[in-house]
Chimera marker file (.cmm) of the C-alpha trace (Angstrom):
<marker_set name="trace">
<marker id="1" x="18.230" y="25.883" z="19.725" r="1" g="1" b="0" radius="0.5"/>
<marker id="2" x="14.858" y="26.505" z="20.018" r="1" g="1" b="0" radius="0.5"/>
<marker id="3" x="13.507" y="24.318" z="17.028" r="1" g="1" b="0" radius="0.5"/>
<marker id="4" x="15.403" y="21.300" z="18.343" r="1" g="1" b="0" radius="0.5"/>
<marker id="5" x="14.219" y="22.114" z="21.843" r="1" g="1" b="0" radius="0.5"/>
<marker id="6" x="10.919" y="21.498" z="20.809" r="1" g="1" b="0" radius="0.5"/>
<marker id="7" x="11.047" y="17.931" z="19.574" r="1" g="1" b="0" radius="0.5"/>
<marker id="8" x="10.740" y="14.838" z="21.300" r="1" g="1" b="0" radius="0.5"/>
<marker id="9" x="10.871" y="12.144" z="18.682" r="1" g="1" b="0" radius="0.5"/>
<marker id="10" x="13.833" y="10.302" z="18.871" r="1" g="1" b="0" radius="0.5"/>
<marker id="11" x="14.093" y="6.901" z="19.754" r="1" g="1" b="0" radius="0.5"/>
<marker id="12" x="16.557" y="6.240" z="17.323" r="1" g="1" b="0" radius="0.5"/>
<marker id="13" x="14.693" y="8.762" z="15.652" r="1" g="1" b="0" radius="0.5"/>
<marker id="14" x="11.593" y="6.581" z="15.785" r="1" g="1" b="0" radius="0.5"/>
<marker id="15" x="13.239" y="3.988" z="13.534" r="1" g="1" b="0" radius="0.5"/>
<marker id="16" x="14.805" y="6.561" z="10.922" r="1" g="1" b="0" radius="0.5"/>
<marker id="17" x="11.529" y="7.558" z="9.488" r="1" g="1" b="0" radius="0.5"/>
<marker id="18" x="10.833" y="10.325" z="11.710" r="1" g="1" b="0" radius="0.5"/>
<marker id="19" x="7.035" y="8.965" z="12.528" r="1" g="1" b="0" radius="0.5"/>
<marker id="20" x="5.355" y="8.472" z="15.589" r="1" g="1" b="0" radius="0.5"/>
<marker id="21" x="3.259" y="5.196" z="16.163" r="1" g="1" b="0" radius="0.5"/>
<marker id="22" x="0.477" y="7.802" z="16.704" r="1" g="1" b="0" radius="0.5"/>
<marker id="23" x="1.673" y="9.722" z="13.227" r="1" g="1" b="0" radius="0.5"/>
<marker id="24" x="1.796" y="6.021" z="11.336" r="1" g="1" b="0" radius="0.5"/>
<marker id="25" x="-1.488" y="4.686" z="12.957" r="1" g="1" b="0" radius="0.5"/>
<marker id="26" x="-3.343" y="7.699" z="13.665" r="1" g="1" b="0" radius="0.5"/>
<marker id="27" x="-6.137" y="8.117" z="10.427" r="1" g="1" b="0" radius="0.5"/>
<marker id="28" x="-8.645" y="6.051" z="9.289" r="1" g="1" b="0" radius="0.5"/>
<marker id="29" x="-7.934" y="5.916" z="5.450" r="1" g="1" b="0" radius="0.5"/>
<marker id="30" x="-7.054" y="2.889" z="4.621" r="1" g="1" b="0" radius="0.5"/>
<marker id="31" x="-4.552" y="3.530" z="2.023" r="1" g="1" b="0" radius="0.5"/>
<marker id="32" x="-2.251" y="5.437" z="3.912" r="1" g="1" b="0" radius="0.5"/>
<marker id="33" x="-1.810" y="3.150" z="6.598" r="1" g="1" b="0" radius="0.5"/>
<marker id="34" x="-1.129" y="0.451" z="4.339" r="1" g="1" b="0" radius="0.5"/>
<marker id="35" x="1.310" y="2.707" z="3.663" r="1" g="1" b="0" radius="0.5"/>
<marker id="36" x="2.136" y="3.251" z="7.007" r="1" g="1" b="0" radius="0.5"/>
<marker id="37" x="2.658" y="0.028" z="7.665" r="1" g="1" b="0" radius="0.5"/>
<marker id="38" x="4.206" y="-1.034" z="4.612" r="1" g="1" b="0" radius="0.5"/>
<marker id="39" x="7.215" y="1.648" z="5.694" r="1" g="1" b="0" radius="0.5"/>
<marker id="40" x="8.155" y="-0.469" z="8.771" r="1" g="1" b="0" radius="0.5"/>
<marker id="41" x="11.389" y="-1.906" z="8.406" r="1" g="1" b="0" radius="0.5"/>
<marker id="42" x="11.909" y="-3.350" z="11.715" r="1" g="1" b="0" radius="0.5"/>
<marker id="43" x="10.664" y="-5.227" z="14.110" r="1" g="1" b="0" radius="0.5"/>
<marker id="44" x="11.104" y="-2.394" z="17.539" r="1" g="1" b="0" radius="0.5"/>
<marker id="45" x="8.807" y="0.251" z="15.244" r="1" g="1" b="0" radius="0.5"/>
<marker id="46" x="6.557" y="-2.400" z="14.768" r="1" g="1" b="0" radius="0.5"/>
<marker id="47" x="6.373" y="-3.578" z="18.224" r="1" g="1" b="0" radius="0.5"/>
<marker id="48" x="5.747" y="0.175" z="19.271" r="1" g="1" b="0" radius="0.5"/>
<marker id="49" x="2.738" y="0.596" z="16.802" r="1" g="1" b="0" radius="0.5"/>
<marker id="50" x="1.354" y="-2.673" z="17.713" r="1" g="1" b="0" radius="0.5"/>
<marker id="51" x="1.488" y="-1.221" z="21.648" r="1" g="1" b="0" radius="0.5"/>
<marker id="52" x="0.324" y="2.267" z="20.389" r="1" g="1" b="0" radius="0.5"/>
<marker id="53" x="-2.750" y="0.545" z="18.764" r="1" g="1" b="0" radius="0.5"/>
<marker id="54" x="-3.711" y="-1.994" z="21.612" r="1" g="1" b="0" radius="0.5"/>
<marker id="55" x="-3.072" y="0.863" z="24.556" r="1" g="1" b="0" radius="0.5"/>
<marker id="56" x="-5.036" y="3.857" z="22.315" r="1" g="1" b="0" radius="0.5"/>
<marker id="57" x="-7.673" y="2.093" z="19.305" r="1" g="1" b="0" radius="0.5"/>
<marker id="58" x="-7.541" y="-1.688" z="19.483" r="1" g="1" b="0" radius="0.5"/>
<marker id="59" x="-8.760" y="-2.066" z="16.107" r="1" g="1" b="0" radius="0.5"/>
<marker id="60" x="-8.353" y="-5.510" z="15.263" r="1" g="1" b="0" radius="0.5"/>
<marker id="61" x="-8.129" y="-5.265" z="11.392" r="1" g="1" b="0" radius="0.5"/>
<marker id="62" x="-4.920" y="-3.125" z="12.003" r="1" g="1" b="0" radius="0.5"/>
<marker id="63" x="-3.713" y="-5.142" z="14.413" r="1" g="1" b="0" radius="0.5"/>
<marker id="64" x="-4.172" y="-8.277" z="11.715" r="1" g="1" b="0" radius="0.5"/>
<marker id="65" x="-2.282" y="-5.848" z="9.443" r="1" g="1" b="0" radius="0.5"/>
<marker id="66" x="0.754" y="-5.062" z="11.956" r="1" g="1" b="0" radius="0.5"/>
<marker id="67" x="0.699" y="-9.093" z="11.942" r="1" g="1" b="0" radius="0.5"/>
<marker id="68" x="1.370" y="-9.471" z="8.535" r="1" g="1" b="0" radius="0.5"/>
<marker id="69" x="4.086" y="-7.113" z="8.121" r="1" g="1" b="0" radius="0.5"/>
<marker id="70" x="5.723" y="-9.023" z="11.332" r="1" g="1" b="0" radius="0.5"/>
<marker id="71" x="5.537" y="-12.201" z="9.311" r="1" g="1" b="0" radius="0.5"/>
<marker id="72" x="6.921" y="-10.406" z="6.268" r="1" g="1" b="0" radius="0.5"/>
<marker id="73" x="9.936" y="-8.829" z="8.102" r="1" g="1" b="0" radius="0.5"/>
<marker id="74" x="10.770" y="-12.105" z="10.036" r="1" g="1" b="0" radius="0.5"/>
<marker id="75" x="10.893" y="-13.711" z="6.564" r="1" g="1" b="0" radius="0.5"/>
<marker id="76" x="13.143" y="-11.163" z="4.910" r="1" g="1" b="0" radius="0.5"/>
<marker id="77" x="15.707" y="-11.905" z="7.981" r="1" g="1" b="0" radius="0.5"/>
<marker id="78" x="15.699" y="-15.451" z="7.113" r="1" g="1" b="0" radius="0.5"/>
<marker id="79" x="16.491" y="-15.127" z="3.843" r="1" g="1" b="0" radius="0.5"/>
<link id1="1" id2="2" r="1" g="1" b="0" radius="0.2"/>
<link id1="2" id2="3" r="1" g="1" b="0" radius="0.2"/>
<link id1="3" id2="4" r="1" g="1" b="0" radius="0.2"/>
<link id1="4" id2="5" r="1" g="1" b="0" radius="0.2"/>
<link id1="5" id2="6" r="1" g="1" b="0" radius="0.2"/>
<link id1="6" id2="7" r="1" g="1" b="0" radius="0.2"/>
<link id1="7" id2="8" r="1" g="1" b="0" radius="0.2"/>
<link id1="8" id2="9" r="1" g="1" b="0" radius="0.2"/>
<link id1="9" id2="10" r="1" g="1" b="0" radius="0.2"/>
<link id1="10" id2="11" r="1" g="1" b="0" radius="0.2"/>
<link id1="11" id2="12" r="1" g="1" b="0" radius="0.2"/>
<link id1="12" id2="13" r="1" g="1" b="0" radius="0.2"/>
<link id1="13" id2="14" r="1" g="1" b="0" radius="0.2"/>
<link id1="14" id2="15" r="1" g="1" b="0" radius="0.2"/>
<link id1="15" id2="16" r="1" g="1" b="0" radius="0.2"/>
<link id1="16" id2="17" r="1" g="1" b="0" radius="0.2"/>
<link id1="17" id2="18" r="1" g="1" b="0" radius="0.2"/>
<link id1="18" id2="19" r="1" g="1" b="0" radius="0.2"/>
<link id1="19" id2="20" r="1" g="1" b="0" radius="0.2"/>
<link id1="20" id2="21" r="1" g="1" b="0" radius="0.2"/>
<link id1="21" id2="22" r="1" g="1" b="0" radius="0.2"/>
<link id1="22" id2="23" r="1" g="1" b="0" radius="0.2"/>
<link id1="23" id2="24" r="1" g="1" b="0" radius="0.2"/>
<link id1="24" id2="25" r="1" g="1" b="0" radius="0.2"/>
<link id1="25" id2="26" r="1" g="1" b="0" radius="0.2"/>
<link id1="26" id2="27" r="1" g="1" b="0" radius="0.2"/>
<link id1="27" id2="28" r="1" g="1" b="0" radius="0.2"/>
<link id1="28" id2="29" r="1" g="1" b="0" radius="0.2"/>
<link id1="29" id2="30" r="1" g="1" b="0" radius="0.2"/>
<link id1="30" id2="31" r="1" g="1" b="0" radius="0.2"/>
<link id1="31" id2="32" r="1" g="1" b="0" radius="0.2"/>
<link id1="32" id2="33" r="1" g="1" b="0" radius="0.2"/>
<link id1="33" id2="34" r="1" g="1" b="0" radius="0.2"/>
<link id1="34" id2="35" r="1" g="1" b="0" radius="0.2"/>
<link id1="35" id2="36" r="1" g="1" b="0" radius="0.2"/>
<link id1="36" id2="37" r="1" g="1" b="0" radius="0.2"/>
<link id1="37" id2="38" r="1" g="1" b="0" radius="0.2"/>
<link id1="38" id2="39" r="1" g="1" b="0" radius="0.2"/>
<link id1="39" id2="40" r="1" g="1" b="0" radius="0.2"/>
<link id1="40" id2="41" r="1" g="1" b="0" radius="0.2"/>
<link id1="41" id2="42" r="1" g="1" b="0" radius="0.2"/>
<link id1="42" id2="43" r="1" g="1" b="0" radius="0.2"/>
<link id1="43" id2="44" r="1" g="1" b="0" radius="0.2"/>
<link id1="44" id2="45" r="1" g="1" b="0" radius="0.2"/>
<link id1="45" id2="46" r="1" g="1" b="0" radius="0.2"/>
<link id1="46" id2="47" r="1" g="1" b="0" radius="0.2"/>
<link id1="47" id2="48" r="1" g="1" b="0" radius="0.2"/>
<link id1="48" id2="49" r="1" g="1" b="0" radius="0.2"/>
<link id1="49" id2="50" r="1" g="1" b="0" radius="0.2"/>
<link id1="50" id2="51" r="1" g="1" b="0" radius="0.2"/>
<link id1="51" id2="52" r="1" g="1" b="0" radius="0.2"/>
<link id1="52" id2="53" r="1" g="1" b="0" radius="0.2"/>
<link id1="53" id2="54" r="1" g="1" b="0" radius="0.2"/>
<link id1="54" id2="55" r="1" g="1" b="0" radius="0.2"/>
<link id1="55" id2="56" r="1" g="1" b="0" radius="0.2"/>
<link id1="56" id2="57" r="1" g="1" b="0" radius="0.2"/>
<link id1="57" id2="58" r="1" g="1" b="0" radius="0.2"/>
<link id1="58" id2="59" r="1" g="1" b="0" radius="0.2"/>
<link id1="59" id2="60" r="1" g="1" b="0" radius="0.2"/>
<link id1="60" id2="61" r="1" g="1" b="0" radius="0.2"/>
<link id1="61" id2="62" r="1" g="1" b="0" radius="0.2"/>
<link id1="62" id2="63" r="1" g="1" b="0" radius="0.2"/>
<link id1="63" id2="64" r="1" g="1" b="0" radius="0.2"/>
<link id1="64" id2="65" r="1" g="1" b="0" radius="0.2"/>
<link id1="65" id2="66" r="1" g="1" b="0" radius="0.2"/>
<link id1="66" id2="67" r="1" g="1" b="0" radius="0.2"/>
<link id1="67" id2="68" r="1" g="1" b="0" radius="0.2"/>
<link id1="68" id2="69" r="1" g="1" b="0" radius="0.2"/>
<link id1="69" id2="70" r="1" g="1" b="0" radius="0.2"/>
<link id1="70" id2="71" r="1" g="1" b="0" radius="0.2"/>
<link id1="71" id2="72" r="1" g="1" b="0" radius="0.2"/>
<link id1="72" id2="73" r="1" g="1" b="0" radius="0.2"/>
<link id1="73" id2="74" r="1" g="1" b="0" radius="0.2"/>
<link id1="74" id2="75" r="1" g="1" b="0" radius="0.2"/>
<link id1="75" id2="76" r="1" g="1" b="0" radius="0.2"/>
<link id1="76" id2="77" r="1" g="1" b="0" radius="0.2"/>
<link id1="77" id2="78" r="1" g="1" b="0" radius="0.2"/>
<link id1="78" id2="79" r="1" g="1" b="0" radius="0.2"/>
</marker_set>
């Protein structure tokens, strides 16, 4: 009771991972969030980072990165 009364993720538990667009976006080092971003597997998380970072950091080189992996996951649903 009081653990879960806590949370507020959810949002289809922020696309299964359990991460926040502020969690995935939210350090500088470069290596985890191409990891971050690698780990997006669909297309609502990645629409919510890409609003996270244009409402909270605009930085445009992740913004070209959140780009990339839209391309990638649009071309994984066509095939």
């Amino acid at each position: 009771m009081g653990d879960d009364a806590d949370r507020t993720p959810s949002r289809e538990e922020n696309s299964r991972s359990g991460l926040t667009p502020k969690q995935r976006l939210g350090t500088a080092n470069p290596r985890l969030l191409d990891a971050c971003i690698a780990t997006i597997h669909d297309l609502e998380t990645l629409q919510e980072c890409v609003a996270y970072e244009n409402q909270h950091e605009q930085r445009v080189p992740i913004l070209e990165m959140l780009a990339r992996r839209a391309e990638e996951l649009r071309e994984e649903d066509e095939s």
